[in-house]
C-alpha positions in Angstrom: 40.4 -31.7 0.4 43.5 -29.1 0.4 42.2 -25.5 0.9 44.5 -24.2 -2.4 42.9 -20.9 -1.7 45.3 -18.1 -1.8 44.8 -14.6 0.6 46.9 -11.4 0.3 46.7 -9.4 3.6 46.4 -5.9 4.8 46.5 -4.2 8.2 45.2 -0.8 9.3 45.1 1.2 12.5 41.8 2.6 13.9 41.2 5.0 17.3 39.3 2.9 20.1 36.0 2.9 19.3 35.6 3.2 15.6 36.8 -0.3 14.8 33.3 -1.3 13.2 33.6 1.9 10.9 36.8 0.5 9.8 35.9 -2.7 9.4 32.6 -2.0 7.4 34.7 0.5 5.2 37.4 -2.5 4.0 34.3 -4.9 3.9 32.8 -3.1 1.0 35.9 -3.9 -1.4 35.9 -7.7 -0.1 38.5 -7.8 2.8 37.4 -9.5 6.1 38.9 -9.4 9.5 41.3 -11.9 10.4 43.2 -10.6 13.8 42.3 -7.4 16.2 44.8 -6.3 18.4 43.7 -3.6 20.9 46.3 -0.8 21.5 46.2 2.1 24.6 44.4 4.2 21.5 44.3 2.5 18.9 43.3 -1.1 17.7 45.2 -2.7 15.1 42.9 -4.3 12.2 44.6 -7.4 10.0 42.4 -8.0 6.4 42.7 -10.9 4.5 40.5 -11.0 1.0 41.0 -13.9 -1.8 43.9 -13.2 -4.7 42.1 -12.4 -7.7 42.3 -15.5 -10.1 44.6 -15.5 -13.0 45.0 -17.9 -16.3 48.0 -19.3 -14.9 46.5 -20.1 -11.4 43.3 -20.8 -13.2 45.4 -23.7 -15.0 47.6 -24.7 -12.6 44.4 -25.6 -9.9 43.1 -27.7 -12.8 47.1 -29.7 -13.3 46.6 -30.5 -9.6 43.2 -31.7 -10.1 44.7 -34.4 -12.6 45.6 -38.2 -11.4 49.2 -38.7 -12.2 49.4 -40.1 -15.1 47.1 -37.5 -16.3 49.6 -35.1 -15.3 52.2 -36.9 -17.5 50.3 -36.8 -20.5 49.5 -33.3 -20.1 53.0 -32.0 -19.2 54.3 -34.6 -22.6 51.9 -32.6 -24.7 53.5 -29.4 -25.9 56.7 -31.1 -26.4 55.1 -33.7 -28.6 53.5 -30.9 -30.5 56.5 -28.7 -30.8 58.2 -32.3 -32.5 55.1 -32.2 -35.0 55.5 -28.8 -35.8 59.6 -29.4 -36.6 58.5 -32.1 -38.3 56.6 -30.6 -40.4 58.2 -27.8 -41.1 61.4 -29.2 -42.4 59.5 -31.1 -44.9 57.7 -28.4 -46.4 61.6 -26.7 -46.6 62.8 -29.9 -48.2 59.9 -29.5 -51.1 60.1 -26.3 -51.2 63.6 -25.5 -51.5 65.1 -22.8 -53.4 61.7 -21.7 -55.4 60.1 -19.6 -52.9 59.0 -16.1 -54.1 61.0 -13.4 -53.1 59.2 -11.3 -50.8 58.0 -7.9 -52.9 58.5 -4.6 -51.8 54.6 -4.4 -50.6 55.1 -6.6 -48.1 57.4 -5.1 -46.4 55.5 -1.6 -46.3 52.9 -4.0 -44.9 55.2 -6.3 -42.4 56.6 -2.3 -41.3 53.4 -0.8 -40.5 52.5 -3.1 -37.6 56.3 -2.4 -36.3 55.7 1.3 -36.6 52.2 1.8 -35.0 54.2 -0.7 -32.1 56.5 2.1 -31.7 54.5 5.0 -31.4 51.8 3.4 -28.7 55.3 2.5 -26.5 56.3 6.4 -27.1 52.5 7.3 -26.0 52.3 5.5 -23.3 52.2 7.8 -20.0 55.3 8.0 -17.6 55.5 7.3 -14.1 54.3 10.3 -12.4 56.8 11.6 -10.1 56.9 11.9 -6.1 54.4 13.5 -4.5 55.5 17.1 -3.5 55.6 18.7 -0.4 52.8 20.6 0.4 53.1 24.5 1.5 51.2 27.8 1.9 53.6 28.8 -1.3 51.9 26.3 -3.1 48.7 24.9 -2.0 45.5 27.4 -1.2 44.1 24.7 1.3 47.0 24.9 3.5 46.9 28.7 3.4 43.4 28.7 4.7 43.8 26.4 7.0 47.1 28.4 8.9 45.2 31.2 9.1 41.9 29.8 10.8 41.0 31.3 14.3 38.8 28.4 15.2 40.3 24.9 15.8 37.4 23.4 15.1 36.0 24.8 11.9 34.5 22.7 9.7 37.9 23.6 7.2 40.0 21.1 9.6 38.0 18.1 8.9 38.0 18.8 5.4 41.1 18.9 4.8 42.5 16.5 6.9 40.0 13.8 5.0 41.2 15.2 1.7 45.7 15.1 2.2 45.3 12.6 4.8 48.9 11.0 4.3 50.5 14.0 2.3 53.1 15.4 4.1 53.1 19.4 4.9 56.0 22.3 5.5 54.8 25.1 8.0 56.1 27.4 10.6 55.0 26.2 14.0 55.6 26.6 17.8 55.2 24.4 20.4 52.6 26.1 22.4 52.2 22.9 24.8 53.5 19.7 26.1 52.5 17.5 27.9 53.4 14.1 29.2 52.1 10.7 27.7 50.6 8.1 29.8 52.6 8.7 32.5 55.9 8.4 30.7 58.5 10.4 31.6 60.6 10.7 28.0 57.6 10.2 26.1 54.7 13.5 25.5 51.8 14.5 23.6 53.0 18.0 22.2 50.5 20.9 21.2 51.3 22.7 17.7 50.3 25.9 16.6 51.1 27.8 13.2 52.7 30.8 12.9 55.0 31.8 16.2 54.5 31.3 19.8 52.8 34.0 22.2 50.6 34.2 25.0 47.8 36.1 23.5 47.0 35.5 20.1 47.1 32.0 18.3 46.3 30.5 14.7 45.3 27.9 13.0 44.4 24.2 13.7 45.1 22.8 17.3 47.9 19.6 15.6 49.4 17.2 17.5 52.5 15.1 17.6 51.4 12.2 19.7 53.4 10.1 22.2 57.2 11.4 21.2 60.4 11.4 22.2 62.1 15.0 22.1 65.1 13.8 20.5 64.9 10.3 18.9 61.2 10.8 17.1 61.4 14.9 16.4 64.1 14.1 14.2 65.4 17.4 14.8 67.8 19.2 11.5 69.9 22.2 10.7 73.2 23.8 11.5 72.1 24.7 15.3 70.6 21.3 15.8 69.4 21.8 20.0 70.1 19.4 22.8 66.0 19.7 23.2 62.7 21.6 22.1 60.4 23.0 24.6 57.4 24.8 25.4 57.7 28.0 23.3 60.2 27.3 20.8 59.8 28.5 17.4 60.1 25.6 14.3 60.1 25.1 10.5 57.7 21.6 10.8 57.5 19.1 8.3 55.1 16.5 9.0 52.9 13.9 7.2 49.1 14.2 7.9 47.3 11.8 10.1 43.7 11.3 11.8 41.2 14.3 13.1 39.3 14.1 15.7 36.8 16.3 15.6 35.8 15.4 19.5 39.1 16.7 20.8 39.8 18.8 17.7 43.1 17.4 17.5 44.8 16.7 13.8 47.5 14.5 14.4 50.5 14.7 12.7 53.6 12.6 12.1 56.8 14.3 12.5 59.5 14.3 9.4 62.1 16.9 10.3 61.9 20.2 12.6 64.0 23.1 12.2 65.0 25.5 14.8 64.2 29.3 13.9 64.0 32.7 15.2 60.7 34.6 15.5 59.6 37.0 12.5 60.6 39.9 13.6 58.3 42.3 13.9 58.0 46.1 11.6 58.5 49.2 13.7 55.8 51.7 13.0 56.4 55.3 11.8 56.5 58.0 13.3 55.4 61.0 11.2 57.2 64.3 12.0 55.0 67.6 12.1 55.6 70.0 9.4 57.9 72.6 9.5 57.3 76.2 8.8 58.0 78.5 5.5 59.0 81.6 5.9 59.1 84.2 2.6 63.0 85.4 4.3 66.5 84.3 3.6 66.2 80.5 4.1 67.8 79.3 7.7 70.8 76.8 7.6 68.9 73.2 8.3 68.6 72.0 11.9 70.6 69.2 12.2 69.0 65.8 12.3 69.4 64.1 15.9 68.2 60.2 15.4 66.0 58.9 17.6 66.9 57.2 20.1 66.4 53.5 19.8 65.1 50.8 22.7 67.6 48.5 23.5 67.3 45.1 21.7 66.0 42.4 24.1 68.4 39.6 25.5 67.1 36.4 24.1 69.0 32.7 24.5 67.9 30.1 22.3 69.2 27.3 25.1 71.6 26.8 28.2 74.5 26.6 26.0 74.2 30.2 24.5 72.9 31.6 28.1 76.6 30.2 29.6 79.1 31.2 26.7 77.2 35.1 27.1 78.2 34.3 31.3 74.8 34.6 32.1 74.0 31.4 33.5 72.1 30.5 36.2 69.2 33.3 34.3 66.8 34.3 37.1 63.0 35.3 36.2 63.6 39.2 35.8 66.5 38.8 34.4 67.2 39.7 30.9 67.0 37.4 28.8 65.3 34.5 31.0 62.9 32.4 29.6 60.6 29.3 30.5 62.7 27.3 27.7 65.6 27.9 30.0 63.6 27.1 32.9 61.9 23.1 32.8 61.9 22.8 36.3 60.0 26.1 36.8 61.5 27.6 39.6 62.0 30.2 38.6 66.1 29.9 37.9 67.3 28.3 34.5 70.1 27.2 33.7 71.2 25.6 36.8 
């Protein structure tokens, strides 16, 4: 006997090692496994689960069932009725003729209402609710919090990770790592931090774009769009969210866009001047204000390009405005 059953099909991806937690979870709403395919880090899961049954399946498994002459007669029915029901009908016409009742003016209050109530459940009935909106510290709380954590692996990362996993996120972000994936040498694992890069001090969760391409999956925007990003550069992220693992304390994230930006700059403090004396005598002509003098702004080349046009190129550590952007070899002299 023909199998008629009909499957619709799904497929997920799980880290190496929770496969069965996967697998249970889609087992509980009826899908089983058909295909595993094992990855480097991840496994790929393909579901199958029967189509729910409708009438018009429901009555088509039962035409097939039928011999076919069966099938004849069945498929001759409806137009033999709709011929009865012509039939009929245009000899109840012929008799009546002309001396039907005119319709009175109740029934077509009546015959309205029906149309009326039709029209105000279409007018209630709810719209398609639109996109799903970016999520940022401006306007989600959870976000906020989670910038501003000082442990990566607070309790606040799983949380919220489980609760926008697939939401996508805007932040300000540096790249305070990188490192190269499974021995690939265009291809890296690349360490993301909120807030902007330093040496010292460091926020939020430990997130992760895994096994990119600088150029091709960074998807890199703006007017000063750069050749590459590095170790150190500062960036306006947006990303979807992905897994967590709490092991590692690693939330992975999918890259959308990344900006280029400069670092906030930082407030100068100020410095209070000490009080001057009053004297009871003819007031003294005011001292005339000298301005303080000022440090001088540090050199700072956002890449090779801007290092050469200022004639600066090759940049030598000491030198101002070197940098370990300008430097991947690390030699010590960028911008060969």
């Amino acid at each position: 006997m023909v199998d008629d059953t009909q499957y619709e099909y799904t497929s997920v991806q799980a880290l190496r090692g929770t496969e069965a937690k996967a697998i249970a979870k889609w087992g509980r709403n009826g899908w089983e496994v058909q295909r595993r395919d094992p990855g480097v880090l991840r496994t790929e899961l393909t579901f199958r689960r029967v189509k729910p049954k409708t009438l018009g399946g429901t009555l088509l498994a039962a035409f097939r069932t039928l011999n076919p002459k069966m099938q004849l007669l069945a498929a001759a029915a409806p137009v033999l009725l709709l011929v009865a029901v012509i039939t009929i009908g245009a000899i109840a016409e012929g008799r009546g003729g002309a001396s039907e009742p005119a319709a009175s003016a109740s029934d077509a209050e009546v015959s309205a209402e029906p149309a009326h109530a039709a029209a105000a459940t279409s007018s209630a009935a709810p719209t398609t609710p639109a996109a799903e909106e970016i999520l940022t510290v401006a306007n989600n709380a959870d976000l906020a919090a989670l910038l501003a954590i000082t442990q990566p692996g607070a309790p606040t990362v799983g949380e919220f990770a489980a609760k926008y996993r697939g939401r996508t996120i805007e932040f300000d972000g540096n790249i305070a790592f990188m490192n190269g994936h499974g021995g690939y040498s265009t291809r890296y694992d690349l360490l993301i931090l909120a807030g902007d890069f330093s040496t010292t001090t460091s926020a939020g969760p430990n997130f992760q774009f895994r096994d990119v391409n600088l150029t091709s999956d960074l998807k890199l925007v703006g007017p000063n769009v750069p050749d590459t990003v590095g170790k150190g550069d500062n960036l306006r992220i947006v990303a979807r969210v992905g897994d967590y693992n709490s092991t590692q304390e690693l939330l992975v994230l999918e890259p959308v866009s990344l900006a280029s930006r400069e670092a906030a700059p930082v407030a100068p403090q100020a410095v209070a001047e000490p009080p001057q004396a009053v004297t009871r005598a003819a007031p003294a002509a005011p001292e005339p204000v000298v301005a303080a003098p000022q440090a001088p702004a540090s050199t700072y080349y956002k890449n090779c390009d801007a290092a050469r046009a200022a004639g600066a190129a090759p940049v030598r550590a000491g030198d101002p405005g070197y940098g370990k952007h300008l430097d991947r070899e690390g030699d010590g002299v960028g911008c060969e």
